[in-house]
Every structure is written in C-alpha cells, then in structure tokens.
PyMOL commands that place a pseudoatom at each C-alpha (Angstrom):
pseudoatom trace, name=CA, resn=UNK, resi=1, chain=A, elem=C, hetatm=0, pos=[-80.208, 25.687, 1.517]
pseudoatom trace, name=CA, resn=UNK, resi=2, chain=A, elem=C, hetatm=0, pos=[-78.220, 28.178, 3.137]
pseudoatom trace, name=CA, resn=UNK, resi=3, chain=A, elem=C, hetatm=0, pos=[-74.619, 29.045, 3.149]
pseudoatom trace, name=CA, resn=UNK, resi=4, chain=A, elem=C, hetatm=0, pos=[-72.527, 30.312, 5.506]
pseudoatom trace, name=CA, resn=UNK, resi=5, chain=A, elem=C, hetatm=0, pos=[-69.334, 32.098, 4.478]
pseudoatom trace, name=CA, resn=UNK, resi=6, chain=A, elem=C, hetatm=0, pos=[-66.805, 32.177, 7.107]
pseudoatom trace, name=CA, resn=UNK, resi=7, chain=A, elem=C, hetatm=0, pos=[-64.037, 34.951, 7.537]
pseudoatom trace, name=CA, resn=UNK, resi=8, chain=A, elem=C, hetatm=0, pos=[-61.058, 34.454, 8.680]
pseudoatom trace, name=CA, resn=UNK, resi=9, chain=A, elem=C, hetatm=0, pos=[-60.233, 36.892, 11.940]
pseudoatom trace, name=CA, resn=UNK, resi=10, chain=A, elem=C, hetatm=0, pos=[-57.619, 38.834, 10.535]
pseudoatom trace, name=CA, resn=UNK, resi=11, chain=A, elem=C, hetatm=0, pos=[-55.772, 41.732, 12.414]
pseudoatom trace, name=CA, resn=UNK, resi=12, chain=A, elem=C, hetatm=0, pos=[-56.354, 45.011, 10.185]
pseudoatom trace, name=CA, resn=UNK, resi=13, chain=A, elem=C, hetatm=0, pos=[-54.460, 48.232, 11.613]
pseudoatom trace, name=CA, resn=UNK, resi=14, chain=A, elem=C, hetatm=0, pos=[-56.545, 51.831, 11.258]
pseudoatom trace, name=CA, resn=UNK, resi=15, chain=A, elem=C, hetatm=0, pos=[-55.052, 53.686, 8.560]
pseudoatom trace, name=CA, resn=UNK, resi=16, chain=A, elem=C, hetatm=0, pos=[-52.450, 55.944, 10.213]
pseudoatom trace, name=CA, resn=UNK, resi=17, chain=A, elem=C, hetatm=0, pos=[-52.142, 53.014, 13.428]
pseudoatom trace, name=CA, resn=UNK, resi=18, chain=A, elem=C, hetatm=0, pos=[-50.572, 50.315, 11.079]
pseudoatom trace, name=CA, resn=UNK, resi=19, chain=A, elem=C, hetatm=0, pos=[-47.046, 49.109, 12.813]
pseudoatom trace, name=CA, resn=UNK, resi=20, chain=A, elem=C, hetatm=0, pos=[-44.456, 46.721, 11.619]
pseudoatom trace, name=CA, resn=UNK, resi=21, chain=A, elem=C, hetatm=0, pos=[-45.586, 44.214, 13.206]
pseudoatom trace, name=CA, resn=UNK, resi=22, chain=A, elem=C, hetatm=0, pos=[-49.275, 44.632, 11.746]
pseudoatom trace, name=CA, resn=UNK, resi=23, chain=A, elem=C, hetatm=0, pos=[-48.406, 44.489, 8.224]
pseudoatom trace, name=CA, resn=UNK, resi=24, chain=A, elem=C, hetatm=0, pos=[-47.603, 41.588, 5.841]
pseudoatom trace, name=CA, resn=UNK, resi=25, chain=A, elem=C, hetatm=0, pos=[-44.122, 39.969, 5.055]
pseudoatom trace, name=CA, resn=UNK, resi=26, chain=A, elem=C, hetatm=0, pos=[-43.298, 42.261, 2.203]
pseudoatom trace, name=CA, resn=UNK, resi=27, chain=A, elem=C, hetatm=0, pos=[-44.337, 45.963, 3.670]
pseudoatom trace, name=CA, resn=UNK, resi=28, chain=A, elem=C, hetatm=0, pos=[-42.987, 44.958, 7.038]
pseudoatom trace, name=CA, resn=UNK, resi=29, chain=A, elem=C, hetatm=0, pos=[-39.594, 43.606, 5.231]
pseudoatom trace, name=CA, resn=UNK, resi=30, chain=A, elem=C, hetatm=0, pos=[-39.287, 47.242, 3.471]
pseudoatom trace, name=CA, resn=UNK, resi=31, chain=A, elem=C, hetatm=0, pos=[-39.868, 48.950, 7.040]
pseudoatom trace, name=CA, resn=UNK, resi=32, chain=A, elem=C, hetatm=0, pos=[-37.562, 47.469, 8.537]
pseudoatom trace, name=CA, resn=UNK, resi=33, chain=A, elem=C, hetatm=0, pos=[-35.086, 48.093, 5.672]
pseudoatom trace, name=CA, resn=UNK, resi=34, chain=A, elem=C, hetatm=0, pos=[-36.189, 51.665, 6.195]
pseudoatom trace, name=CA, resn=UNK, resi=35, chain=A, elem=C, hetatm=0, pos=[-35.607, 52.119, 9.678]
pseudoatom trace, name=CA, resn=UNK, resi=36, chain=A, elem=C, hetatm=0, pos=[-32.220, 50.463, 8.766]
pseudoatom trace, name=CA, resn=UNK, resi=37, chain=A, elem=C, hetatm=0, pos=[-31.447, 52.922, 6.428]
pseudoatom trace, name=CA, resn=UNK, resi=38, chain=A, elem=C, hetatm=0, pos=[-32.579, 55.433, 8.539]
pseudoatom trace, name=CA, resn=UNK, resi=39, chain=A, elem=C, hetatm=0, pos=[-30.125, 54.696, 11.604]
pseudoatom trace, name=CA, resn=UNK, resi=40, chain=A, elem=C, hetatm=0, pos=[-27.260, 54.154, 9.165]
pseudoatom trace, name=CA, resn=UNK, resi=41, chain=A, elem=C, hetatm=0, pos=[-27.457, 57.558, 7.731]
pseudoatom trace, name=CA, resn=UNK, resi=42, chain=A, elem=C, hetatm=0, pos=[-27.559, 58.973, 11.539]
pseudoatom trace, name=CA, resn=UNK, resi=43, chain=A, elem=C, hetatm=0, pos=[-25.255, 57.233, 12.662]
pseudoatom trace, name=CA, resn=UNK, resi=44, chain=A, elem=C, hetatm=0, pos=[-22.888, 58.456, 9.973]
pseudoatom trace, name=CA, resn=UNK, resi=45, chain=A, elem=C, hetatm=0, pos=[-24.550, 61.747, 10.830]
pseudoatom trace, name=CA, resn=UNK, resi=46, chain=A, elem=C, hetatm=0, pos=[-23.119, 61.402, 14.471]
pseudoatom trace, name=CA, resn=UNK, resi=47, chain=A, elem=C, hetatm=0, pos=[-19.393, 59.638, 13.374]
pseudoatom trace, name=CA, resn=UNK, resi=48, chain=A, elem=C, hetatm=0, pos=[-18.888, 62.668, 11.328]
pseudoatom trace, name=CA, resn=UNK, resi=49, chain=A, elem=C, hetatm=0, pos=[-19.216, 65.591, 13.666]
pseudoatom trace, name=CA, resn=UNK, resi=50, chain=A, elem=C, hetatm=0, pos=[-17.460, 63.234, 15.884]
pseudoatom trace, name=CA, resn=UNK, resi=51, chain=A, elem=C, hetatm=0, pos=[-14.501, 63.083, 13.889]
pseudoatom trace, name=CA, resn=UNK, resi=52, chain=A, elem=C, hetatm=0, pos=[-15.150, 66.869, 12.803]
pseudoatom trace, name=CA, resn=UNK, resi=53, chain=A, elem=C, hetatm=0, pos=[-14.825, 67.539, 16.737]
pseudoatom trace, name=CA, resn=UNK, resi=54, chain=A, elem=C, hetatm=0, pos=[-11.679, 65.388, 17.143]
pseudoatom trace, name=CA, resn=UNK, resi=55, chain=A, elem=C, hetatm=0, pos=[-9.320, 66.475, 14.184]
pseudoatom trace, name=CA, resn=UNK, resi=56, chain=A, elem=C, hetatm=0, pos=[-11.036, 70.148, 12.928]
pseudoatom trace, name=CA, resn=UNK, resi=57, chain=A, elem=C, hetatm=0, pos=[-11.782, 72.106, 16.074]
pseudoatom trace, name=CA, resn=UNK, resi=58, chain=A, elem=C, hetatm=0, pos=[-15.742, 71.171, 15.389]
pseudoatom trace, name=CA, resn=UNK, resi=59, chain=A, elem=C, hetatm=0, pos=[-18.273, 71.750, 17.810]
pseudoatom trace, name=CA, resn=UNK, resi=60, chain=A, elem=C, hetatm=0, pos=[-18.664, 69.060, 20.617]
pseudoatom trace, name=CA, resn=UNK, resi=61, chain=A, elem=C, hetatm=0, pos=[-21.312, 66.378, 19.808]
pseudoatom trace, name=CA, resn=UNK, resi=62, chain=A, elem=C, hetatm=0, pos=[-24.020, 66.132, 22.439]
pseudoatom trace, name=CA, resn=UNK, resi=63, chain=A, elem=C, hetatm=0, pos=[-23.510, 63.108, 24.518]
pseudoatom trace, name=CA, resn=UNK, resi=64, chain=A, elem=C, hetatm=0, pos=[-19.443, 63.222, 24.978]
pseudoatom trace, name=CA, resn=UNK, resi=65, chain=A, elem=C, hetatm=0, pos=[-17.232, 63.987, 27.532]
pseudoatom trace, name=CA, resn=UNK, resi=66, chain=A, elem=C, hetatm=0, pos=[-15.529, 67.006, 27.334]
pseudoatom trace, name=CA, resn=UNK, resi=67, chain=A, elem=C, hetatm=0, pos=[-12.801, 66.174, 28.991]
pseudoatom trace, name=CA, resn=UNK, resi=68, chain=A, elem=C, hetatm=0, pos=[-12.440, 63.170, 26.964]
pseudoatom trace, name=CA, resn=UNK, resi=69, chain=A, elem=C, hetatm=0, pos=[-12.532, 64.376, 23.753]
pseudoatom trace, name=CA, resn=UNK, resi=70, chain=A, elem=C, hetatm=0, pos=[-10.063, 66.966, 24.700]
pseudoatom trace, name=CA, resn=UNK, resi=71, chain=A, elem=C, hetatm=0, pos=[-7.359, 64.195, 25.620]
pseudoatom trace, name=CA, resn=UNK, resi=72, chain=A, elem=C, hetatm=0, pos=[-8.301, 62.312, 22.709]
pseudoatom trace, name=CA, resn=UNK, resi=73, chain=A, elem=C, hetatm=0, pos=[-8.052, 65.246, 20.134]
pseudoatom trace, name=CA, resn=UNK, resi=74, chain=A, elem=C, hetatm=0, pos=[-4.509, 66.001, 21.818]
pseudoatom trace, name=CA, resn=UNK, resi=75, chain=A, elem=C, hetatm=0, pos=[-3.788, 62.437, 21.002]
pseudoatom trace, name=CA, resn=UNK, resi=76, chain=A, elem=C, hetatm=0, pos=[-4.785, 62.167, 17.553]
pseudoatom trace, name=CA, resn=UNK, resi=77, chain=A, elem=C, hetatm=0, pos=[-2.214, 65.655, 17.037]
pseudoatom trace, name=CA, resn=UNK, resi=78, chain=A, elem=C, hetatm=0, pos=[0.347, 64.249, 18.654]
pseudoatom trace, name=CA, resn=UNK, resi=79, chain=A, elem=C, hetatm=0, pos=[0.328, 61.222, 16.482]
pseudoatom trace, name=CA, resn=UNK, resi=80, chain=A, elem=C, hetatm=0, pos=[-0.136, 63.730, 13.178]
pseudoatom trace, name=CA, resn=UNK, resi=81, chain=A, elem=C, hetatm=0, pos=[2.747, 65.466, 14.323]
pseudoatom trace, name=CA, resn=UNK, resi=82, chain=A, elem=C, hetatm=0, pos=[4.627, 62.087, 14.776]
pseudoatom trace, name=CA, resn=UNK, resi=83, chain=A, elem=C, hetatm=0, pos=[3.455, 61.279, 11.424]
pseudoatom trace, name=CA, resn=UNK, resi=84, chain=A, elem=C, hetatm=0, pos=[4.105, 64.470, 9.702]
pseudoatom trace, name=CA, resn=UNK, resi=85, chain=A, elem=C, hetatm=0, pos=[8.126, 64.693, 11.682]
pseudoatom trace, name=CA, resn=UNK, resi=86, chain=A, elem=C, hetatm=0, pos=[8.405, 61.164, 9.795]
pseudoatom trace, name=CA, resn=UNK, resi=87, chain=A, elem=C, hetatm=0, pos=[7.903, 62.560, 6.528]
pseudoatom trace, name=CA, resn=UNK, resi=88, chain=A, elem=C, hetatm=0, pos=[9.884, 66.003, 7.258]
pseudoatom trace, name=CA, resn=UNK, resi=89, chain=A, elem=C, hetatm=0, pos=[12.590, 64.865, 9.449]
pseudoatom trace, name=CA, resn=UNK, resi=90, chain=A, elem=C, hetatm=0, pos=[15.060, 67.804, 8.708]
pseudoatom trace, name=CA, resn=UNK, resi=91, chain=A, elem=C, hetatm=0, pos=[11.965, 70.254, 9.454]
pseudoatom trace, name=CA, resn=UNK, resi=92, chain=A, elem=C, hetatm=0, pos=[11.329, 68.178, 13.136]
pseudoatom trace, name=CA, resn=UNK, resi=93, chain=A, elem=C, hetatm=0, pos=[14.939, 68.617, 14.021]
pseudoatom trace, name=CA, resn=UNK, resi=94, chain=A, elem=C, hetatm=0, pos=[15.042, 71.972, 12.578]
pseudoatom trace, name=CA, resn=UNK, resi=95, chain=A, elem=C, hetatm=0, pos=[12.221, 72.736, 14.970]
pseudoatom trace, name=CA, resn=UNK, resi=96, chain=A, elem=C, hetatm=0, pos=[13.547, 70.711, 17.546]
pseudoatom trace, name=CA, resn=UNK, resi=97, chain=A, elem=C, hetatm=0, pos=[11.120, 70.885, 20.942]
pseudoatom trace, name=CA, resn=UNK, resi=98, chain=A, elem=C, hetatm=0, pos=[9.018, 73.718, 19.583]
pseudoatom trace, name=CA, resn=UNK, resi=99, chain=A, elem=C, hetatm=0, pos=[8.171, 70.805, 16.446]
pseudoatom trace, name=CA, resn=UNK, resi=100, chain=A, elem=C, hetatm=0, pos=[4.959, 70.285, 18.322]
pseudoatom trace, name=CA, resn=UNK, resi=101, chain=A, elem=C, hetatm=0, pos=[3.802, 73.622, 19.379]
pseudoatom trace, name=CA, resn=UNK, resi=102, chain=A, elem=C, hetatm=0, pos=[4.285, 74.956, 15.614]
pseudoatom trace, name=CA, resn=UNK, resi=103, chain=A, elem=C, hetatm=0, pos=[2.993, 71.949, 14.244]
pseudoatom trace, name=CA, resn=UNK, resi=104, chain=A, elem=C, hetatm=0, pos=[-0.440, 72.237, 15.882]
pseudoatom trace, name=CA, resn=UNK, resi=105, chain=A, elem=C, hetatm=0, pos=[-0.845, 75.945, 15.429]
pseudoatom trace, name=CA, resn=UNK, resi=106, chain=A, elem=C, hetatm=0, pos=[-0.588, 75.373, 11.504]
pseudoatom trace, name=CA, resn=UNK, resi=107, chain=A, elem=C, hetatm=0, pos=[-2.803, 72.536, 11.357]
pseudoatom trace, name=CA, resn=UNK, resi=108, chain=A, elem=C, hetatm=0, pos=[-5.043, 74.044, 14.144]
pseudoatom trace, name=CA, resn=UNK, resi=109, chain=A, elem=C, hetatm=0, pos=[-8.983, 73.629, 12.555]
pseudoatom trace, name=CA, resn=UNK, resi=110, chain=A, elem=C, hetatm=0, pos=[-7.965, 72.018, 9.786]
pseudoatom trace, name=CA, resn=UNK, resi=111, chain=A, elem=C, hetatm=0, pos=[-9.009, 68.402, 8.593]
pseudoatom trace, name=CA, resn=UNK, resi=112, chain=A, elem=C, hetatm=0, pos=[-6.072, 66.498, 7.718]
pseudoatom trace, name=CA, resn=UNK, resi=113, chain=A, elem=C, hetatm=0, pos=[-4.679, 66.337, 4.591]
pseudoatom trace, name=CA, resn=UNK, resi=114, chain=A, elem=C, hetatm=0, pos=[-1.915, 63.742, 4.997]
pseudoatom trace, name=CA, resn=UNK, resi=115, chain=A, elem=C, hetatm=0, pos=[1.682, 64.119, 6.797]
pseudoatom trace, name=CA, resn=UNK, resi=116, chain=A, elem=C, hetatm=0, pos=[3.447, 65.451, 3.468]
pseudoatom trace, name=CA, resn=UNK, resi=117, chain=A, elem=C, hetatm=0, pos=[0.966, 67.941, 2.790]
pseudoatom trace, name=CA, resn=UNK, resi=118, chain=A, elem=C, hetatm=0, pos=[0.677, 68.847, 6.925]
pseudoatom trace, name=CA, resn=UNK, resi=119, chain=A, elem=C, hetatm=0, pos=[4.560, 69.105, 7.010]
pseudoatom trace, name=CA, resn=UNK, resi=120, chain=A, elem=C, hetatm=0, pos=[4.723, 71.105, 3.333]
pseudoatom trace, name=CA, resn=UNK, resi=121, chain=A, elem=C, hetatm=0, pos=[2.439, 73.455, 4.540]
pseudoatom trace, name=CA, resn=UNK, resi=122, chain=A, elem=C, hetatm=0, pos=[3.988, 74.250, 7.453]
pseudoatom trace, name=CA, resn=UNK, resi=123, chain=A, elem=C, hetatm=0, pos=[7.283, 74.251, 5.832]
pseudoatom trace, name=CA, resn=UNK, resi=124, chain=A, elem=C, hetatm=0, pos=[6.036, 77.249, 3.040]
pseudoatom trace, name=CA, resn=UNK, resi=125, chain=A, elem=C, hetatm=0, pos=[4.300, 78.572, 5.720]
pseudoatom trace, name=CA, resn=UNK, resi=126, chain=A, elem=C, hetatm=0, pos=[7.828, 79.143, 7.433]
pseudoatom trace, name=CA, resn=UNK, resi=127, chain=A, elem=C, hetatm=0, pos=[9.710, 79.883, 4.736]
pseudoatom trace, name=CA, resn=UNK, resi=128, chain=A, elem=C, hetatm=0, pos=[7.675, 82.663, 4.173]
pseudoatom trace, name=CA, resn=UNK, resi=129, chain=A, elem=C, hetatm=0, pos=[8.119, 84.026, 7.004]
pseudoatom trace, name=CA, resn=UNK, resi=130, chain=A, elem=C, hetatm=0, pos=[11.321, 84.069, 7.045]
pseudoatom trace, name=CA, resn=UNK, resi=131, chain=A, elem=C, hetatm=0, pos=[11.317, 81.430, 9.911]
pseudoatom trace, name=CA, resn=UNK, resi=132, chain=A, elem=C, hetatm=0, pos=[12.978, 77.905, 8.268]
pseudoatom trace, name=CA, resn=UNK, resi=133, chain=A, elem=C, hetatm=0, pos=[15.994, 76.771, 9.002]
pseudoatom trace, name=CA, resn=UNK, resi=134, chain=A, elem=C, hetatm=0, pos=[18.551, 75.928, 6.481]
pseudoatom trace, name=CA, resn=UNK, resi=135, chain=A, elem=C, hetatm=0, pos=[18.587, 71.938, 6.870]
pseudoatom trace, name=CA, resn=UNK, resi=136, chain=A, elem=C, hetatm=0, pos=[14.702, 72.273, 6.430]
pseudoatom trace, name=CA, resn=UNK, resi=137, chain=A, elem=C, hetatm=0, pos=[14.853, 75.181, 3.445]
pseudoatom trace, name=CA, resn=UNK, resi=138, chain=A, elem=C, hetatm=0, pos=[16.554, 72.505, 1.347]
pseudoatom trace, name=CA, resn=UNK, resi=139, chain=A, elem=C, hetatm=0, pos=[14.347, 69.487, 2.638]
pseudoatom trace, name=CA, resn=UNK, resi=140, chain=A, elem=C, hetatm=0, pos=[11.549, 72.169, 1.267]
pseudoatom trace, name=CA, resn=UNK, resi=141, chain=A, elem=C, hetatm=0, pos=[13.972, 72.859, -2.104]
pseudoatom trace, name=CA, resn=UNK, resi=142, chain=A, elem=C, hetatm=0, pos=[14.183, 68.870, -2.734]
pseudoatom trace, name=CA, resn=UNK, resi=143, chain=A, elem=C, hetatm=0, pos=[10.559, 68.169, -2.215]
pseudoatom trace, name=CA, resn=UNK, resi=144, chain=A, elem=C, hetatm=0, pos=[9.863, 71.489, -4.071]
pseudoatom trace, name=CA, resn=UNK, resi=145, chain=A, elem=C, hetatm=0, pos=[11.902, 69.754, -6.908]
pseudoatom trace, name=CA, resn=UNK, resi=146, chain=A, elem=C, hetatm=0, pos=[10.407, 66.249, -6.773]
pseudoatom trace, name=CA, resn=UNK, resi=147, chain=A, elem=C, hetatm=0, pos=[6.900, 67.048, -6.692]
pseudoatom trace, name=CA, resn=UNK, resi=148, chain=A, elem=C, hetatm=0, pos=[4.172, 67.964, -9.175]
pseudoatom trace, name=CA, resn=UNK, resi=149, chain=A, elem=C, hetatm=0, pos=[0.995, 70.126, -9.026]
pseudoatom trace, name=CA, resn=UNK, resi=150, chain=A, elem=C, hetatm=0, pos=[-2.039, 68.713, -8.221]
pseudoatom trace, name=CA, resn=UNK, resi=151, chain=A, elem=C, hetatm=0, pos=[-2.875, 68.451, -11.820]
pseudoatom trace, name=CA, resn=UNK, resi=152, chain=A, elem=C, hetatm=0, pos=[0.300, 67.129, -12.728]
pseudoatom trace, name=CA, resn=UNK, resi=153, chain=A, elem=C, hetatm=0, pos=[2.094, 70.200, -13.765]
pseudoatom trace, name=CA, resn=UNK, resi=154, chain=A, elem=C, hetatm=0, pos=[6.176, 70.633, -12.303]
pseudoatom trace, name=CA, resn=UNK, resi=155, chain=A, elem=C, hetatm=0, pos=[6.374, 72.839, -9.617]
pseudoatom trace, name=CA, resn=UNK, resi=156, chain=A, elem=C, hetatm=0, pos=[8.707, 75.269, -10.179]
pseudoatom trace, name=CA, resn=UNK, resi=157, chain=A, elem=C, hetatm=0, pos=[12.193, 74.622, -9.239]
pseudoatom trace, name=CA, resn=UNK, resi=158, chain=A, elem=C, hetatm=0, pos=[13.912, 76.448, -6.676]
pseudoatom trace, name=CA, resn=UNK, resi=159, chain=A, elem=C, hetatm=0, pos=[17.083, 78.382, -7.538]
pseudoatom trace, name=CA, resn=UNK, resi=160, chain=A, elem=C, hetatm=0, pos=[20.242, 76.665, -5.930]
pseudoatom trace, name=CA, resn=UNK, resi=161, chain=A, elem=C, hetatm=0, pos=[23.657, 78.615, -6.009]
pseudoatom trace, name=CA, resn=UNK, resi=162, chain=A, elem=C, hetatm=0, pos=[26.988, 77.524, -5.045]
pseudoatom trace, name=CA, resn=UNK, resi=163, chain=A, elem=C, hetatm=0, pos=[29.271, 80.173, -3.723]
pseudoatom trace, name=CA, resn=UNK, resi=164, chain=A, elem=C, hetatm=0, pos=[32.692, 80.336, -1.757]
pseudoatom trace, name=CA, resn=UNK, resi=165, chain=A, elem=C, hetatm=0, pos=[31.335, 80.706, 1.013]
pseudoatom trace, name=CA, resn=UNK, resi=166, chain=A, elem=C, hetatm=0, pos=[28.274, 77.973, 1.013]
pseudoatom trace, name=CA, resn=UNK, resi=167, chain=A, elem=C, hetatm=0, pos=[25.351, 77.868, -0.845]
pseudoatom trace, name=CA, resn=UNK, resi=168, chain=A, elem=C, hetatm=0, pos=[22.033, 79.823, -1.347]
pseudoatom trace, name=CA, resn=UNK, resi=169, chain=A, elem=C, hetatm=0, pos=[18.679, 78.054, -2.087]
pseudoatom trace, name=CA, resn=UNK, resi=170, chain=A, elem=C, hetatm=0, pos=[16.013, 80.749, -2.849]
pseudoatom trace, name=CA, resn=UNK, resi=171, chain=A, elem=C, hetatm=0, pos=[12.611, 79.319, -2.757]
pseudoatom trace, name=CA, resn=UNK, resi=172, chain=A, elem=C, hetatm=0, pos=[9.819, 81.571, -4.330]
pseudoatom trace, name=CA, resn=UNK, resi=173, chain=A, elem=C, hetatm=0, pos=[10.690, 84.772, -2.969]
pseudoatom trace, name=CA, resn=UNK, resi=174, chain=A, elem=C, hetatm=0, pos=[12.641, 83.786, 0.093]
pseudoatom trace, name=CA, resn=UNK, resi=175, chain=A, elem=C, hetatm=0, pos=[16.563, 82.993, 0.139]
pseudoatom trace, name=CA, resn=UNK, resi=176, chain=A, elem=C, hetatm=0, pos=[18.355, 80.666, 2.552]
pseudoatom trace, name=CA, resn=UNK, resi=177, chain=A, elem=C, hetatm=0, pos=[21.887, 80.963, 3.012]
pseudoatom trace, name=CA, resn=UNK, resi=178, chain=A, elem=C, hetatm=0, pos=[23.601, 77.700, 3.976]
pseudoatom trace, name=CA, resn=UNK, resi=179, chain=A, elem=C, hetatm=0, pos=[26.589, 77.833, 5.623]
pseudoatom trace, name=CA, resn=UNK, resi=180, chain=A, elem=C, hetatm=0, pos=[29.614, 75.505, 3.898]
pseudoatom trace, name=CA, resn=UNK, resi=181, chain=A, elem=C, hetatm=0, pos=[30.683, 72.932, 6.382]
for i in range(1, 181): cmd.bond("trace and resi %d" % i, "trace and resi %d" % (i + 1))
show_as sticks, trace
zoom trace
C-alpha cells in the first residue's frame, strides 16, 4: 500500500525577496509597524526643520516655496511681536513704530522663548545700551523686581531714588532719569 503525502502550495519568498505581503500575520504586522515608525520619525524629521526655517532663520527645507515661507516667517514675527508688545506694553509704546523693526532684529535666529522672555531680552538688551526709554526702564525695574532666576533665586533689585526733581531707577549698571510729572 502506498501513500501519498500531499503539500500544500504555499508561497515561500527567496531569502533577501521576502515582502510584506509574502510573510505571515505576525512578521508582516511588525513591518508594517516598522515602516510606521519609520515615516513618523521622518516626518518629525521634516516638521522640525520646517519650523527651524520658519521661526530660527534655518535653512529652507527642500520641497517649499520660497516665497512662501518668507511671507509666512514674516507672519509668525509679526504675531511674536504682537505677543511680546502684549506682555511689555510700556516697551511697545516706548518704541512706538520702530517696536517692530527692533523687535525682530533681537529675536532675529533665535527660537522663541516666550513673549516675556522675547520682550525682557530686548528690554536689557536696550537698557544696556543706553537706548530704553524711561516708561519702559521702570516696566524693566518692576519686572526686574517681581521675577526670580531660573532656579528660583531673587533677581536683584534695581535701585529706585526719589529726588526733587523726579526719580532715578538704575538697573545693573545703567541709570534712568525720570522726569517728575
């Protein structure tokens, strides 16, 4: 008596041929979950230098407009200024039409940090140099005051003195003579 043993016809890939399709449920489940991966982790590849492009001078990402991106990084600093004259108002009006031209040359390249810290930077920045206005110099003395180090420490107070003829607010090494009204 003779048997016959029957096979069933099964597809069986090459090694090195073997496609998603080709293998069982399991290994083709954990490709796909793969290739998911995969095109998550460039696509977050691609958001980033697409938001590095828009808000920190970052080189353009292939595939974009130039022209686009240009308006739309314009956009997003106008709205950061907007943002950052919100927080400061005193250093906005201090600024008054040149608010936006001085605004984006100190956050020019730089991600943001949040429209306090934008409008403090730019506020020390002007202090320093000797270019803050007195409304703003104690806008900068009160949030000099009210504020703490990153690692909670006081900052240190600025030194506010009343005289006949006003007051003067020194801040670090800068003083601001304000005018009595």
């Amino acid at each position: 008596m003779t048997r016959e043993l029957r096979v069933s016809a099964r597809r069986v890939a090459r090694p090195g041929t073997a496609s998603c399709a080709d293998a069982p449920g399991e290994l083709r489940d954990a490709a796909r979950t793969v290739d998911v991966h995969r095109a998550t982790v460039d696509l977050a590849a691609r958001q980033a230098e697409l938001v590095a492009a828009l808000v920190a001078s970052g080189p353009l990402p292939s595939g974009f407009d130039p022209d686009r991106l240009a308006v739309a990084r314009r956009a997003l600093l106008r709205k950061r200024a907007g943002e950052a004259a919100a927080v400061w108002p005193l250093l906005a009006a201090s600024l008054g039409r040149a608010w936006p031209d001085a605004f984006a040359a100190s956050v020019a390249g730089r991600a943001p940090v949040g429209a306090l810290r934008d409008g403090w930077d730019l506020a020390r920045e002007l202090s320093r140099r000797g270019e803050l206005g007195d409304t703003a110099a104690v806008e900068l003395a009160e949030r000099e005051v009210s504020l703490r180090h990153r690692d909670g420490r006081p900052r240190r107070l600025p030194a506010i003195r009343r005289r006949p003829y006003g007051a003067v607010v020194q801040i670090g090494g800068r003083v601001h003579h304000l005018a009595r009204r």
